[in-house]
Each structure stands twice: as structure tokens, then as C-alpha cells.
KOLNU-180437 format. One record per residue (C-alpha): residue in three letters; x, y, z negated; residue number from 1. Coordinates in pm, whole numbers, padded with zeros to 5 digits. Layout:
BEGIN
+--------+--------+--------+--------+------+
| rodren |     c1 |     c2 |     c3 | zalo |
+--------+--------+--------+--------+------+
|    ALA |      X |      Y |      Z |  NUM |
...
+--------+--------+--------+--------+------+
END
This chain:
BEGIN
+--------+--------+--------+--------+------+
| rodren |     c1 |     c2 |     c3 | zalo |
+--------+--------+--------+--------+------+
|    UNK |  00000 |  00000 |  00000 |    1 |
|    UNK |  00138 |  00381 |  00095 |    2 |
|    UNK |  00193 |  00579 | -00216 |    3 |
|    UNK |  00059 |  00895 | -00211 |    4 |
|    UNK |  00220 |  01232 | -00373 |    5 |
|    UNK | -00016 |  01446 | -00621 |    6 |
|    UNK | -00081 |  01723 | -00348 |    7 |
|    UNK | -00216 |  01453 | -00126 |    8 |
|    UNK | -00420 |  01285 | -00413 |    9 |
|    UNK | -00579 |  01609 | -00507 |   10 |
|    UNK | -00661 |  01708 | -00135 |   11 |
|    UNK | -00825 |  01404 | -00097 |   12 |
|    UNK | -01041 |  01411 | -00401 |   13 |
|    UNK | -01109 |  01799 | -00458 |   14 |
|    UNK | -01437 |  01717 | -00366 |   15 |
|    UNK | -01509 |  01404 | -00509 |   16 |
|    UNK | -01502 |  01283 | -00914 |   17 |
|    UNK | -01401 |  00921 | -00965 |   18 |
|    UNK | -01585 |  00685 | -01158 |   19 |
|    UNK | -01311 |  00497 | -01394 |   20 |
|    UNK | -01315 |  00178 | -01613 |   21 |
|    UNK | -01076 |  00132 | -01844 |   22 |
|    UNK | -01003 | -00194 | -01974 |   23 |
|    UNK | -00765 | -00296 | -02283 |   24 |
|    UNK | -00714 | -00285 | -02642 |   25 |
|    UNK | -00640 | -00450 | -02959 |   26 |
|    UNK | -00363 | -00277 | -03110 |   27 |
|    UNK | -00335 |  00120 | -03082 |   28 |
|    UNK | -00026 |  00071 | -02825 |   29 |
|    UNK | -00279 | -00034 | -02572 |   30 |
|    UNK | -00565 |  00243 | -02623 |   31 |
|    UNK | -00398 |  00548 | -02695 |   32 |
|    UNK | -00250 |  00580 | -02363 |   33 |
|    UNK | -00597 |  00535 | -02198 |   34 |
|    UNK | -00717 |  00835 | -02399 |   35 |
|    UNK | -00456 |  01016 | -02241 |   36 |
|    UNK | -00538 |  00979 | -01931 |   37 |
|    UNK | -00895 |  01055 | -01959 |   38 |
|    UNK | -00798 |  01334 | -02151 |   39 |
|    UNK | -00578 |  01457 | -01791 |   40 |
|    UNK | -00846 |  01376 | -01539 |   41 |
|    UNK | -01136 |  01554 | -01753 |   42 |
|    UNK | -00894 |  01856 | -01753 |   43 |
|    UNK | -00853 |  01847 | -01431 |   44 |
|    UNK | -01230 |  01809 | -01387 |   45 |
|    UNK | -01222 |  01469 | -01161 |   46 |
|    UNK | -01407 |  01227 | -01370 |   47 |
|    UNK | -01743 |  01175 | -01299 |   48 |
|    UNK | -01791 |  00905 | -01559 |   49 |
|    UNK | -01614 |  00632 | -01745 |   50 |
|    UNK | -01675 |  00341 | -01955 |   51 |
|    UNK | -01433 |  00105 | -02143 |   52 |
|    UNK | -01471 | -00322 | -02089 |   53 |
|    UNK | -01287 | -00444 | -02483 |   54 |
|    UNK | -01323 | -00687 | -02726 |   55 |
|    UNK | -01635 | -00687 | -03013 |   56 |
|    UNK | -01429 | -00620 | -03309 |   57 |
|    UNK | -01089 | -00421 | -03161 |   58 |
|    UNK | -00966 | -00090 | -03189 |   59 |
|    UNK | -01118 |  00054 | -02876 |   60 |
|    UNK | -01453 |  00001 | -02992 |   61 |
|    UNK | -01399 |  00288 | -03217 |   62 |
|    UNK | -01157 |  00486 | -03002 |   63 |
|    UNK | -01409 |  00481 | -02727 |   64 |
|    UNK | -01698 |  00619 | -02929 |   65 |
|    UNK | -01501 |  00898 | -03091 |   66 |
|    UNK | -01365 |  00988 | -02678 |   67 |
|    UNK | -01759 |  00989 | -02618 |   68 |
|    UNK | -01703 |  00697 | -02388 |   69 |
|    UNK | -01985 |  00408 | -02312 |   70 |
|    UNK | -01825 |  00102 | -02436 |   71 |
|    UNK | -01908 | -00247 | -02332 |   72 |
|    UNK | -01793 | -00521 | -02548 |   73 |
|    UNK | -01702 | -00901 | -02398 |   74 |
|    UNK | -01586 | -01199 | -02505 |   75 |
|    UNK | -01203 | -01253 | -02523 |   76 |
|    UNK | -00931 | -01514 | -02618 |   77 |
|    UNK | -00584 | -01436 | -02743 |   78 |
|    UNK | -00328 | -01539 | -02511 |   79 |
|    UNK | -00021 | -01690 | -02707 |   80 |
|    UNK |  00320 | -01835 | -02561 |   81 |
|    UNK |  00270 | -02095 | -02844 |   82 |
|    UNK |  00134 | -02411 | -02894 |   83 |
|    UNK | -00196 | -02373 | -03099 |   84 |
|    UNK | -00519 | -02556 | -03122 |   85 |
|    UNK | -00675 | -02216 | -03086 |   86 |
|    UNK | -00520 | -02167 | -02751 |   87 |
|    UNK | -00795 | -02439 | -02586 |   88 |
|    UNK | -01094 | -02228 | -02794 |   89 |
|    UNK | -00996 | -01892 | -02693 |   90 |
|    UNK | -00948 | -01980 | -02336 |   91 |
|    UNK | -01289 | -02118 | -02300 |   92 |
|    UNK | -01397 | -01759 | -02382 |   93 |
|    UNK | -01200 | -01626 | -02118 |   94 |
|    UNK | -01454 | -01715 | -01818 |   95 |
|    UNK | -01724 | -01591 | -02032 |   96 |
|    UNK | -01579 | -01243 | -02058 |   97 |
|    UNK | -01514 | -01281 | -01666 |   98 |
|    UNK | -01859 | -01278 | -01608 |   99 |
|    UNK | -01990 | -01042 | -01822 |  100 |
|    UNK | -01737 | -00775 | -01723 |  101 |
|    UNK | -01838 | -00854 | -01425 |  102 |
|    UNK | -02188 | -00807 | -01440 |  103 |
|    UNK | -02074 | -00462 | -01608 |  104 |
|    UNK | -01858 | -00352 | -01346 |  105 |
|    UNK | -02100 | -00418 | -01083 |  106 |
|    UNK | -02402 | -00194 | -01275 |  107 |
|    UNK | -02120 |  00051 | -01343 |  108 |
|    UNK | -01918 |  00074 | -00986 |  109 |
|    UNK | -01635 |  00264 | -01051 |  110 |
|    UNK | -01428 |  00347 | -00806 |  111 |
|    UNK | -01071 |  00209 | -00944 |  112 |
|    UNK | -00993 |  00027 | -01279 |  113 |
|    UNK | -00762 |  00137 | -01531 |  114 |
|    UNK | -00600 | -00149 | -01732 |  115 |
|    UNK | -00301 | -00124 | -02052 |  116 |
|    UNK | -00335 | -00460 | -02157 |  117 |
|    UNK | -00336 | -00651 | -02425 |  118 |
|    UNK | -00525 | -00990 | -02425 |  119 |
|    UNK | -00894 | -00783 | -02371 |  120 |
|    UNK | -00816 | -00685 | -02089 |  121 |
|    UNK | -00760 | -00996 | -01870 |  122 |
|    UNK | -01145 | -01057 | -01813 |  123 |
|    UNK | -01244 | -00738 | -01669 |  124 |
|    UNK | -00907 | -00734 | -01460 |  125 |
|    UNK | -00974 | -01038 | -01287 |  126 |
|    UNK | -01356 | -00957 | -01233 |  127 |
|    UNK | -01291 | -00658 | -01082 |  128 |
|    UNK | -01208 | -00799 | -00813 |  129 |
|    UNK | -01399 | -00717 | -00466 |  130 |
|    UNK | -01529 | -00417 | -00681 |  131 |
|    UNK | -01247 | -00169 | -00735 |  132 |
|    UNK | -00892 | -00125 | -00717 |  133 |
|    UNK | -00684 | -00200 | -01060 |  134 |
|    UNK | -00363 | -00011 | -01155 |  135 |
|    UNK | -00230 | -00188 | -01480 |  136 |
|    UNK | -00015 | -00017 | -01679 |  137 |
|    UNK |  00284 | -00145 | -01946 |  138 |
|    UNK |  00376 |  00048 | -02234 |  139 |
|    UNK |  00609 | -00182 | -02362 |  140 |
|    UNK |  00978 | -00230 | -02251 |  141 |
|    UNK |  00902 | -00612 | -02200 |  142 |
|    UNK |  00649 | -00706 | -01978 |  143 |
|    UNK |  00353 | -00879 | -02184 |  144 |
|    UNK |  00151 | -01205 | -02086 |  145 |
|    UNK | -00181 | -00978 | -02019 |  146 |
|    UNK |  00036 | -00737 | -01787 |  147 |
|    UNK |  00175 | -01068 | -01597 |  148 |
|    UNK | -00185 | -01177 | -01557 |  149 |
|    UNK | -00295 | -00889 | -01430 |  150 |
|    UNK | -00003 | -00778 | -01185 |  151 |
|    UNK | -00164 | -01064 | -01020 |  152 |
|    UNK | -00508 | -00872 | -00980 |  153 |
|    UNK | -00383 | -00502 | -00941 |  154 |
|    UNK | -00318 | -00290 | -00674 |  155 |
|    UNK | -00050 | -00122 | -00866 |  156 |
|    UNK |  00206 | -00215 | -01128 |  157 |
|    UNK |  00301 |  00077 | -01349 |  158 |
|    UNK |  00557 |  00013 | -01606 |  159 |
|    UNK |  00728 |  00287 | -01898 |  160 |
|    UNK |  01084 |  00238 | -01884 |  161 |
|    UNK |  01287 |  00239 | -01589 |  162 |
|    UNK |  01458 | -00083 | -01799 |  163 |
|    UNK |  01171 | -00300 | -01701 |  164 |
|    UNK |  01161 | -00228 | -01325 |  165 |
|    UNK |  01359 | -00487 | -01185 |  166 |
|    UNK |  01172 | -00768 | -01398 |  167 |
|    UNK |  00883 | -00558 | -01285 |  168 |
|    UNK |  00948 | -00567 | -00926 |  169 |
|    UNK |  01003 | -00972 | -00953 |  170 |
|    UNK |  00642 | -00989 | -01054 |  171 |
|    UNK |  00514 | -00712 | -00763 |  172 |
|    UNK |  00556 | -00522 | -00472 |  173 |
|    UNK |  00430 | -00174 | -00600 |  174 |
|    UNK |  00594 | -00099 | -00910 |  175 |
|    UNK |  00587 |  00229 | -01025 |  176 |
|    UNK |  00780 |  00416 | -01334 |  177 |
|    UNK |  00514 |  00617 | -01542 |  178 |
|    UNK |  00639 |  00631 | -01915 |  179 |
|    UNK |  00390 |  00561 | -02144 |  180 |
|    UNK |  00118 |  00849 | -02211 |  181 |
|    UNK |  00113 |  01016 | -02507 |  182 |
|    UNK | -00191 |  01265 | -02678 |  183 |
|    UNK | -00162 |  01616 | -02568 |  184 |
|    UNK | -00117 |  01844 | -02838 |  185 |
|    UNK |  00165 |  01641 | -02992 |  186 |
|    UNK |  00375 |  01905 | -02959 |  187 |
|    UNK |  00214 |  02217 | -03096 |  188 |
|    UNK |  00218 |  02113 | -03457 |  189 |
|    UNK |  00302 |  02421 | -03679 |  190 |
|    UNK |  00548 |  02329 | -04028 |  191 |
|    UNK |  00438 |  02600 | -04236 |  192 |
|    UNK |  00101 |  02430 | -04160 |  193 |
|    UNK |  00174 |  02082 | -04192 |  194 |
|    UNK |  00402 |  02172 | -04556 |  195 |
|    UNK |  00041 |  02340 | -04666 |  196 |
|    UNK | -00176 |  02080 | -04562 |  197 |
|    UNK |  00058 |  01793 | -04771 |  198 |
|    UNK |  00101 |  02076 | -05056 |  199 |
|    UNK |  00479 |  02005 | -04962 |  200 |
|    UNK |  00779 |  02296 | -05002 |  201 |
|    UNK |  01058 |  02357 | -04783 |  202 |
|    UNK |  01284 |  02255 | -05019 |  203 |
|    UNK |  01299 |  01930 | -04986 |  204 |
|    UNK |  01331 |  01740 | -04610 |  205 |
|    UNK |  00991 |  01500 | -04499 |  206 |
|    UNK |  00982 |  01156 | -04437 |  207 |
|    UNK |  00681 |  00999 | -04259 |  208 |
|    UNK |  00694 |  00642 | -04288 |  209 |
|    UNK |  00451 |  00442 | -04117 |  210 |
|    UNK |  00331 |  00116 | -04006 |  211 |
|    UNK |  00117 |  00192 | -03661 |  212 |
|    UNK | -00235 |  00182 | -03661 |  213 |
|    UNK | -00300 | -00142 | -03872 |  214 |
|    UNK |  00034 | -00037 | -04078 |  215 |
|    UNK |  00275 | -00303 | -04203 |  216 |
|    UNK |  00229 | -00415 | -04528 |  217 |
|    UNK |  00649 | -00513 | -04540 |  218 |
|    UNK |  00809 | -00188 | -04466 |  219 |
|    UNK |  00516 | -00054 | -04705 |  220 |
|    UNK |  00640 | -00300 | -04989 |  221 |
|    UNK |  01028 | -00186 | -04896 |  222 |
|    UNK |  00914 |  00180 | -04973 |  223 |
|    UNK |  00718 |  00092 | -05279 |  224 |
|    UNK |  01034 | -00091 | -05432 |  225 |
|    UNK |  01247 |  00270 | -05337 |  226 |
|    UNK |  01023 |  00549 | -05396 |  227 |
|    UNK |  01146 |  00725 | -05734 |  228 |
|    UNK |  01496 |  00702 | -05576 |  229 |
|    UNK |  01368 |  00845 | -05266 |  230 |
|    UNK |  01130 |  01062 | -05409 |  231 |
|    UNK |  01448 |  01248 | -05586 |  232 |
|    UNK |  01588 |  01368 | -05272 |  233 |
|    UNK |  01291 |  01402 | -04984 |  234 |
|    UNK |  00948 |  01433 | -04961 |  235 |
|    UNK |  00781 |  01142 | -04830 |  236 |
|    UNK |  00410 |  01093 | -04648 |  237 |
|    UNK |  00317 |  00712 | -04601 |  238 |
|    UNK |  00075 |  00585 | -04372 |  239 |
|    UNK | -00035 |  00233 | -04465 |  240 |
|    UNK | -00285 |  00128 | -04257 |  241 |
|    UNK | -00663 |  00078 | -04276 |  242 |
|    UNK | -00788 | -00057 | -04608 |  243 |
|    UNK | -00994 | -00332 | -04384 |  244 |
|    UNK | -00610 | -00467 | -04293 |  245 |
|    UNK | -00426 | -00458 | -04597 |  246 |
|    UNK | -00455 | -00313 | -04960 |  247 |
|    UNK | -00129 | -00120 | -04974 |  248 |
|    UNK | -00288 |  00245 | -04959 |  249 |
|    UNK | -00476 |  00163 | -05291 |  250 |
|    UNK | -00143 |  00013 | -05453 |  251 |
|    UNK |  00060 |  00293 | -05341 |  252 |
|    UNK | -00152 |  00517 | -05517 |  253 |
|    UNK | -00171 |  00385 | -05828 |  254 |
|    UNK |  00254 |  00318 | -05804 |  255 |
|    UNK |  00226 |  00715 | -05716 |  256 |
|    UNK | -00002 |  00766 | -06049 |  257 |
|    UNK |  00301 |  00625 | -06260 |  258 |
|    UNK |  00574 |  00856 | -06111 |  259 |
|    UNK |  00666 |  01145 | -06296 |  260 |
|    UNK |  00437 |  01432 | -06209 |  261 |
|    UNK |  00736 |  01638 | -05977 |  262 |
|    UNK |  00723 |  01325 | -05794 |  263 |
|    UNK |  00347 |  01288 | -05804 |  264 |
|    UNK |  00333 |  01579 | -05590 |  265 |
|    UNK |  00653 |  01491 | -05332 |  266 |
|    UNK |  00450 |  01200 | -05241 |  267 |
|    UNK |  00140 |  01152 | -05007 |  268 |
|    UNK | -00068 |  00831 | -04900 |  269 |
|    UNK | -00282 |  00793 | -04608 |  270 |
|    UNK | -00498 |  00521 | -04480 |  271 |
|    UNK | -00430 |  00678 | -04130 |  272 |
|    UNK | -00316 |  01047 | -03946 |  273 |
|    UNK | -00590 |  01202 | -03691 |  274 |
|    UNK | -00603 |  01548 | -03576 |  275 |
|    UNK | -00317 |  01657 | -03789 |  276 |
|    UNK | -00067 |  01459 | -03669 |  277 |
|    UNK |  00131 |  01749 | -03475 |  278 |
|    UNK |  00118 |  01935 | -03772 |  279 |
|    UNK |  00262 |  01603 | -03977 |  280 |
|    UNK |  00528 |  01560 | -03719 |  281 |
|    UNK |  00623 |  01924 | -03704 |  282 |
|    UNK |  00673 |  01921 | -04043 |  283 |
|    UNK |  00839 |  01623 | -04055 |  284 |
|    UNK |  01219 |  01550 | -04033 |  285 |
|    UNK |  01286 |  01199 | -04015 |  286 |
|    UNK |  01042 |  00891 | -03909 |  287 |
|    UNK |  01006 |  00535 | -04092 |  288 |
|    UNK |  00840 |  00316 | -03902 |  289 |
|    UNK |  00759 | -00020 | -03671 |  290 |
|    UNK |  00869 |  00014 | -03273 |  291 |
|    UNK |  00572 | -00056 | -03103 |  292 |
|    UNK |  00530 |  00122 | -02803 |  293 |
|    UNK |  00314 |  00387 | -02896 |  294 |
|    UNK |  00563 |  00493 | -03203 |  295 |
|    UNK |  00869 |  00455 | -02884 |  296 |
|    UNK |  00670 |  00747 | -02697 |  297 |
|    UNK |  00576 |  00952 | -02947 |  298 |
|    UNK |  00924 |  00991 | -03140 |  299 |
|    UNK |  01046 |  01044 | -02782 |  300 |
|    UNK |  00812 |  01303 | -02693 |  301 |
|    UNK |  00807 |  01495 | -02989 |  302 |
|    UNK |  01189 |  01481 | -03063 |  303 |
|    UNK |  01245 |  01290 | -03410 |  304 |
|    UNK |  01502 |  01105 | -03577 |  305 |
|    UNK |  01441 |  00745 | -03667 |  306 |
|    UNK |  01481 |  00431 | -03895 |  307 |
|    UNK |  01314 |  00159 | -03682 |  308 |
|    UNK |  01231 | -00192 | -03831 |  309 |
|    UNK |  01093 | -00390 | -03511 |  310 |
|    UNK |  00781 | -00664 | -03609 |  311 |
|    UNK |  00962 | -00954 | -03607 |  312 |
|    UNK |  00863 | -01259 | -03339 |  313 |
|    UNK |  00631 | -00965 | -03164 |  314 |
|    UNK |  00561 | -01130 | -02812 |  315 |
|    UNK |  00903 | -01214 | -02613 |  316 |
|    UNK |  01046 | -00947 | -02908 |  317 |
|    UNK |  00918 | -00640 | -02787 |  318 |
|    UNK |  00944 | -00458 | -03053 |  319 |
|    UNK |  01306 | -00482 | -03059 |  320 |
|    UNK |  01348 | -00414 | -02675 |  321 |
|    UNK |  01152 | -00086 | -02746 |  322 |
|    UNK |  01386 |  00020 | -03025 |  323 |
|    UNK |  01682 |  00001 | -02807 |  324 |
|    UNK |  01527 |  00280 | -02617 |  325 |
|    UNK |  01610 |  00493 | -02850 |  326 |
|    UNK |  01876 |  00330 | -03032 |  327 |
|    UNK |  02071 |  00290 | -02732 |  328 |
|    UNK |  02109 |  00655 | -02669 |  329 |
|    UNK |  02138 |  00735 | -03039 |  330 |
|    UNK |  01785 |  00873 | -03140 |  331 |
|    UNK |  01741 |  00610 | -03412 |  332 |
|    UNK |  01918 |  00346 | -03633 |  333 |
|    UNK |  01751 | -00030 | -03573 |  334 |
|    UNK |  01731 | -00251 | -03882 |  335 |
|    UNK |  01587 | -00612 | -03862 |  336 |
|    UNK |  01352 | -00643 | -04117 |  337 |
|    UNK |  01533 | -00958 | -04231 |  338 |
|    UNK |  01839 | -00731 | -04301 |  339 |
|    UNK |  01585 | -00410 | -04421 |  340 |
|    UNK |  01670 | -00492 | -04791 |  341 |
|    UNK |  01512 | -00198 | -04996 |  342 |
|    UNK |  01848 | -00116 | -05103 |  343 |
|    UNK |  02001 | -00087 | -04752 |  344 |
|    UNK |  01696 |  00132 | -04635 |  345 |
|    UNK |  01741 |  00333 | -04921 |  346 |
|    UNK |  02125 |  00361 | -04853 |  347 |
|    UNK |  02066 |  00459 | -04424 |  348 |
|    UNK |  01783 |  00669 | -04535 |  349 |
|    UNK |  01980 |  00946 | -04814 |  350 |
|    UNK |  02274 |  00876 | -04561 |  351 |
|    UNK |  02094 |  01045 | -04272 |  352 |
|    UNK |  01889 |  01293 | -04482 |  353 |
|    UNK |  02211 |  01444 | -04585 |  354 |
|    UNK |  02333 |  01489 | -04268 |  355 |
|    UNK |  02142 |  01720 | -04065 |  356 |
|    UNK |  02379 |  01751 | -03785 |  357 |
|    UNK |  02305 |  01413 | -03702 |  358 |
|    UNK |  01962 |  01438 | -03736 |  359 |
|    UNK |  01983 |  01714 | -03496 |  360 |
|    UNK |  02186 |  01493 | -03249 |  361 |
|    UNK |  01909 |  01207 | -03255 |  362 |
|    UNK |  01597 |  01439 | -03244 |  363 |
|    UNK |  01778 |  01603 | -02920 |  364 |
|    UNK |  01880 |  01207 | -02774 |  365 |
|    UNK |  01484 |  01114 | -02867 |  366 |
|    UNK |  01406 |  01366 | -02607 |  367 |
|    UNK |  01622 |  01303 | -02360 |  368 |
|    UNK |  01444 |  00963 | -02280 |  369 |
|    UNK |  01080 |  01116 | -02310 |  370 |
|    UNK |  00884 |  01122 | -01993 |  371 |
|    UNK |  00628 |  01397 | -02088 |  372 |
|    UNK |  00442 |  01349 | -01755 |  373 |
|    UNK |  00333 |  01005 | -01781 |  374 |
|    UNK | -00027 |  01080 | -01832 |  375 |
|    UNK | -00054 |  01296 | -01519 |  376 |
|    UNK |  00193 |  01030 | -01308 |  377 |
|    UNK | -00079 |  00785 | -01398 |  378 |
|    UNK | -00362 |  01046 | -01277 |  379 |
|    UNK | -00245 |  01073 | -00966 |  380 |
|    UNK | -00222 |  00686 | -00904 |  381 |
|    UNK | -00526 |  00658 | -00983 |  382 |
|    UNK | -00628 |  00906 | -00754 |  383 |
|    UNK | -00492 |  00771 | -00484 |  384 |
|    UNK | -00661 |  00438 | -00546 |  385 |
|    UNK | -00983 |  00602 | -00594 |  386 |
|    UNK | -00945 |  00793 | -00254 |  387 |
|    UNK | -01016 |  00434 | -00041 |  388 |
|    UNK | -01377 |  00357 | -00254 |  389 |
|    UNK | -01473 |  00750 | -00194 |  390 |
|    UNK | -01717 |  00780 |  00040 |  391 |
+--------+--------+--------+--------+------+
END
């Protein structure tokens, strides 16, 4: 298929607004970056509507309905590299989803089909076919079992780092290098705003440690085991994750209740960050956290130092292929959680948060592999696709 620049794309759509599914979900690496695109195409005024094919109890549900997008939910089977019993079960559910995102997609008829993965989205990729055009898009830096899947299905193959393009291009013949979309707005976070909203001073430097959207209940307990010794030398704001995933927001509290009252007030817990996440990350000077994909773009895009501990055993180690992103040009310091020893995270942490220069170095490295323009790059593919279902 001829790619298509963005002044072509927009010539050949100024007059039309594309109808766009979006299918994917299950973690908040695969729907954030659908947001964002949305988010560019109603700015640009060239969505007519859009509805989102995921699972019955993922992320997206609720992602979707605070977007104000129709959501359709269908059954879905986890797809594991591993021997399991649950392997047979789930992939009986996998026709089943086939045919009721298909039935969807043919009340819906949108004009192309916008897939990031993750196990949900398989069904509506492969029913789409015959009834739109699918670019599906990778935000990790090793391709995933969904994203193989559906490279079979799409149209297009776009992938986030330039890393992953010559596996990429072994799977498919139209591979393109997007980056991985990040929320707009990321970057006009205010400090003095941020320091008021966490009743922080400027005293002290901020950590913000956090897990991802579900959080992660080990680098939580690793912080919990540190936190007066910390708590002597930064300011720290956790994120823990969703009380419906773990209890560690509630325990945190209550091990904040104990600390000396100074310390009370360094110290702030949250479930999970919405709207005032540029303010958090404006005020904040170094990051604690997982390296999922989402976490990879958004350190990268808003310039921040980091302390990465990859999940462990996270699908063909992804996690640890997207910390070497960064690590590799210097924007963060990569510690295996089986080597993340409370002590030796306290020991990199006051390290680096006495030695701003450095942090300076890594914030400016973190930026240097940010592609800021993903979201559009994406746009305009889609676009493009679009263009041949116009009429």
C-alpha cells in the first residue's frame, strides 16, 4: 500500500469525518495511547464518531466512558506463551468475541480500525475484516503475541521504537515508526502548583513512585520498608494502585499515620493520578516506578530522571526491553527487582537525589528519545486508510 504524507491525508479528508473503532485494552499501556489519538483527530475536527470493541471487566470500559465513547464489550481469552489448562478455555472464547465484534462492526461501519493490543483486541481485529482497514499499533519495545496476531489482519504495522523495526518488518511489509502516544497536556504542569496541591515545600526534592495503573504491590512493599529514611531527605508521592487490585494504599496510610508528624506531611498516597498529573510531574524530580510502556513514553516526553524496576517474566520481558530505552542513553538506572533490595533502592535513590547535575543529564537524555508526535503520526495513518472507505 502507498503511504501517504499528512498534506495529502488532510486534502483528501477535509471534507469528510471518519468513523473509527478502536479496539484494545487490559492494562493502561494499551488504552492510553488510543485516547490520544482521539484526543488529535477531535482537535482536528475529523471524527465523525467512534466506539471502542474491549473486554467486560478491563480498563477501557472505564476509560471509554469517561472519553464519552460508546463502548461495546465481547468476550475474550488471554493469550499466554505458556502451557496452561486455561489456555484451551480462553481460546474457545476467542470465536465468540469474533462474532460479536463482528456483528458490532457491521451496525457501526467505521471506516478504518484502530488497534493497541493486548489480548482484547484480537477478536475485533480479525472480524474486521472485509469491513475496514486495521492499523495496529505497538507500544512496547518487543512485539507482543496480540500485535503478531494482528499484523496478520492489518493494513499497517506501526511500532514505537525504531529498535523493534527490523523484527517488525520480519512480521510485515508496511511498518511504520510512530512512538507511542502520550496525553496532551503532559507538559504544561506548573510546580508552584503541583508543591500546593501535595502541601509540599521547595525545600525538599519530589519523588513519585509508582506502580502503573494497577500499581505493584512489590516496589510498594520496597518503599514501605524505606520510607522514614527516605522521608528524611525528599518528599515522596506514592501511587499504589486501585484498592480493587491490591490493599497497599490503605497500609501505606496507616505506616504514614506512625511517622513522625514532619514526615506525616513529606508524604502523600494515592490510589491513582488524573487530571493533575502534569502538575505532579512538574513538580516532581525523580520517578520510581515499573517500565511498562506507557511509564517509557511519558518519562520520555516529559523529561524525568528514573529508577526503573521492570515486572519480572512480563511477556518475552518487555518490561526490561523498554527500560533500556532509556537506560541505554542514560535517562534512568535499571534494577531487577530480584536485586531491588530496599536497602540498595534506598542507597541509588539518596545517591541520585544528591546529585542534581546528574539528574539534569538524565531528564535532558529522557528527552532526547521522546517522539512527541506520535499521536498525530498515527492520525495521519489513519487518515490515509480512511481515505479508500470514503465515499
Amino acid at each position: 500500500m502507498e503511504q501517504m504524507g499528512a498534506g495529502a491525508t488532510l486534502r483528501m479528508t477535509d471534507h469528510k469525518r471518519v468513523r473509527l473503532a478502536i479496539a484494545g485494552g487490559g492494562t493502561g499501556g494499551h488504552v492510553l495511547p488510543a485516547l490520544a489519538v482521539v484526543e488529535e483527530l477531535r482537535r482536528r475536527s475529523t471524527l465523525a464518531d467512534v466506539m471502542w470493541i474491549g473486554s467486560h471487566d478491563g480498563l477501557e470500559r472505564e476509560a471509554a466512558a469517561n472519553a464519552g465513547i460508546p463502548f461495546v464489550a465481547v468476550p475474550t481469552g488471554k493469550l499466554r506463551r505458556y502451557v496452561s489448562v486455561r489456555n484451551v478455555t480462553d481460546a474457545a472464547r476467542i470465536p465468540l468475541g469474533i462474532a460479536a465484534a463482528r456483528r458490532s462492526l457491521k451496525h457501526f461501519a467505521p471506516n478504518v480500525v484502530l488497534s493497541t493490543g493486548g489480548f482484547v483486541s484480537v477478536p475485533a481485529v480479525i472480524a474486521a475484516r472485509g469491513i475496514a482497514p486495521v492499523l495496529t499499533h505497538e507500544q512496547t519495545a518487543v512485539l507482543g503475541l496480540a500485535t503478531r496476531i494482528n499484523a496478520r489482519f492489518a493494513a499497517v504495522l506501526a511500532i514505537s521504537h525504531e529498535r523493534t523495526s527490523a523484527e517488525a518488518r520480519r512480521l510485515h511489509d508496511n511498518v511504520q515508526v510512530t512512538g507511542n502516544p502520550v496525553r496532551s497536556g503532559l507538559t504544561d504542569g506548573d510546580r508552584e502548583r503541583g508543591l500546593a496541591w501535595l502541601g509540599f515545600s521547595d525545600a525538599l526534592p519530589v519523588v513519585y513512585v509508582t506502580g502503573g495503573a494497577r500499581g505493584a504491590s512489590p516496589i510498594n512493599q520496597r518503599v514501605a520498608a524505606i520510607l522514614p529514611e527516605l522521608l528524611a531527605h525528599a518528599q515522596v508521592v506514592h501511587q499504589t494502585g486501585p484498592a480493587k487490585v491490591n490493599a497497599d494504599a490503605e497500609s501505606m496510610r496507616q505506616r504514614q499515620s506512625a511517622l513522625p508528624v514532619e514526615q506525616q506531611r513529606r508524604y502523600r498516597v494515592f490510589e491513582f493520578v488524573r487530571d493533575e498529573l502534569p502538575d505532579l510531574y512538574a513538580a516532581t524530580n525523580l520517578v520510581v516506578g515499573r517500565a511498562g510502556a506507557g511509564t517509557i513514553a511519558e518519562l520520555a516526553y516529559v523529561g524525568l530522571p528514573a529508577i526503573l524496576i521492570p515486572l519480572p517474566g512480563a511477556g518475552g520481558d518487555e518490561q526490561v526491553a523498554n527500560a533500556r530505552v532509556l537506560s541505554e542513553v542514560g535517562a534512568a538506572i535499571v534494577l531487577p527487582q530480584s536485586e531491588a533490595t530496599p536497602n540498595r533502592l534506598l542507597h541509588e535513590l539518596l545517591t541520585l537525589l544528591a546529585d542534581p547535575d546528574r539528574q539534569a543529564r538524565m531528564a535532558e537524555a529522557a528527552r532526547s528519545v521522546s517522539r512527541p508526535d506520535a499521536a498525530r503520526a498515527l492520525a495521519d495513518t489513519l487518515l490515509a486508510l480512511a481515505s479508500s472507505t470514503l465515499k
